[in-house]
N, C-alpha and C positions, 0 to 999 in steps of 0.2 A: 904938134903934128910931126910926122915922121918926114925925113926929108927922101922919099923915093921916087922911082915915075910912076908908083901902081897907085890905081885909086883907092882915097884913102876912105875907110868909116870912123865916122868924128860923132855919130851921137844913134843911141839905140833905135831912133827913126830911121835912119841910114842902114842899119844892120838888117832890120826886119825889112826893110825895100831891096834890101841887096838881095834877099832868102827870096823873096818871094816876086821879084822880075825875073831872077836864074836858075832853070834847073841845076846847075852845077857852080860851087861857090868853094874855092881856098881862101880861108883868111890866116893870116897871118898875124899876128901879136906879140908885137914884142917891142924892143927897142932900136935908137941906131949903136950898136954893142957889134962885137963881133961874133958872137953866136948868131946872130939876126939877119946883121947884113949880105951873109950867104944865101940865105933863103930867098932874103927880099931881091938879089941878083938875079937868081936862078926863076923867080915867078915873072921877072922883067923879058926874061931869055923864054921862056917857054909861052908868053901870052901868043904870037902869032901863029905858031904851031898849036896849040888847043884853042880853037874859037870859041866853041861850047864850053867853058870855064870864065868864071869872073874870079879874076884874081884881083884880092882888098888885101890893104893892111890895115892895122889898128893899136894906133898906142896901149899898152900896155898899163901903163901910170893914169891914164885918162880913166876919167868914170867910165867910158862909155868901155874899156876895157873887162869890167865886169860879165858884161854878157858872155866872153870867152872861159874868163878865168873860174867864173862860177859854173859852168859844165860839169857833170857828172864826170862826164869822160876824159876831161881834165884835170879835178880832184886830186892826184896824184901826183902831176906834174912839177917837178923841180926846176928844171931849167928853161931858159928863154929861148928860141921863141916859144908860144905855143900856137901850134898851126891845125885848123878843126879843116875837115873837106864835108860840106854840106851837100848832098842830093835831097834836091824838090824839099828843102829847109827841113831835112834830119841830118843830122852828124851819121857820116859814114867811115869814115876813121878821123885821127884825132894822133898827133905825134907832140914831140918837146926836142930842144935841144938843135944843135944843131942837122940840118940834112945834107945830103950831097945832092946831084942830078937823079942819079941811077934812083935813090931813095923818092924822092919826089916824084919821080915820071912813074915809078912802081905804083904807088897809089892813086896816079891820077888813071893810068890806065885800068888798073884793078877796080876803080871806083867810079869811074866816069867816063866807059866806056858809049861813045854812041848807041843809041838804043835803035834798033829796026825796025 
């Protein structure tokens, strides 16, 4: 288990309840590494400013880590994390590596904008 404050996904039950309790889902996968732990900071600092966002982490190494890393849309991806953004349980973008603020808050807003 990852040691952070975000709630964590520990088994494919948990991932498919996360999708489908939240319109709007960040997870996060990866390790405690230093590519990681930026991300997993930055999801801790932005949870009370996006309430309509459920921000998960999810070991990387653990089986349940499959359901990220086998993604289409991750396919590609080299580096750790990888971070999928889900609307209403479709991947809406999908990044690697490490991110900044500016990077993160870009796609949550591009992506998870309140709907009217």
């Amino acid at each position: 288990m990852l040691q952070t404050g975000l709630e964590h996904i520990e088994s494919e039950e948990a991932f498919r309840q996360a999708l489908e309790e939240n319109d709007n889902v960040m997870i996060c996968c990866g390790r405690m590494g230093p590519m990681c732990l930026p991300v997993y900071d930055i999801m801790e600092t932005l949870t009370p400013e996006y309430p309509h966002v459920a921000f998960r982490d999810m070991a990387f190494d653990e089986p349940v880590g499959r359901v990220v890393r086998d993604l289409p849309e991750t396919a590609g991806f080299t580096g750790l994390p990888f971070t999928v953004y889900f609307r209403e349980g479709k991947v809406v973008a999908a990044t690697s590596s490490i991110q900044t603020m500016d990077q993160v808050t870009a796609v949550l807003d591009a992506k998870f904008a309140p709907q009217a």
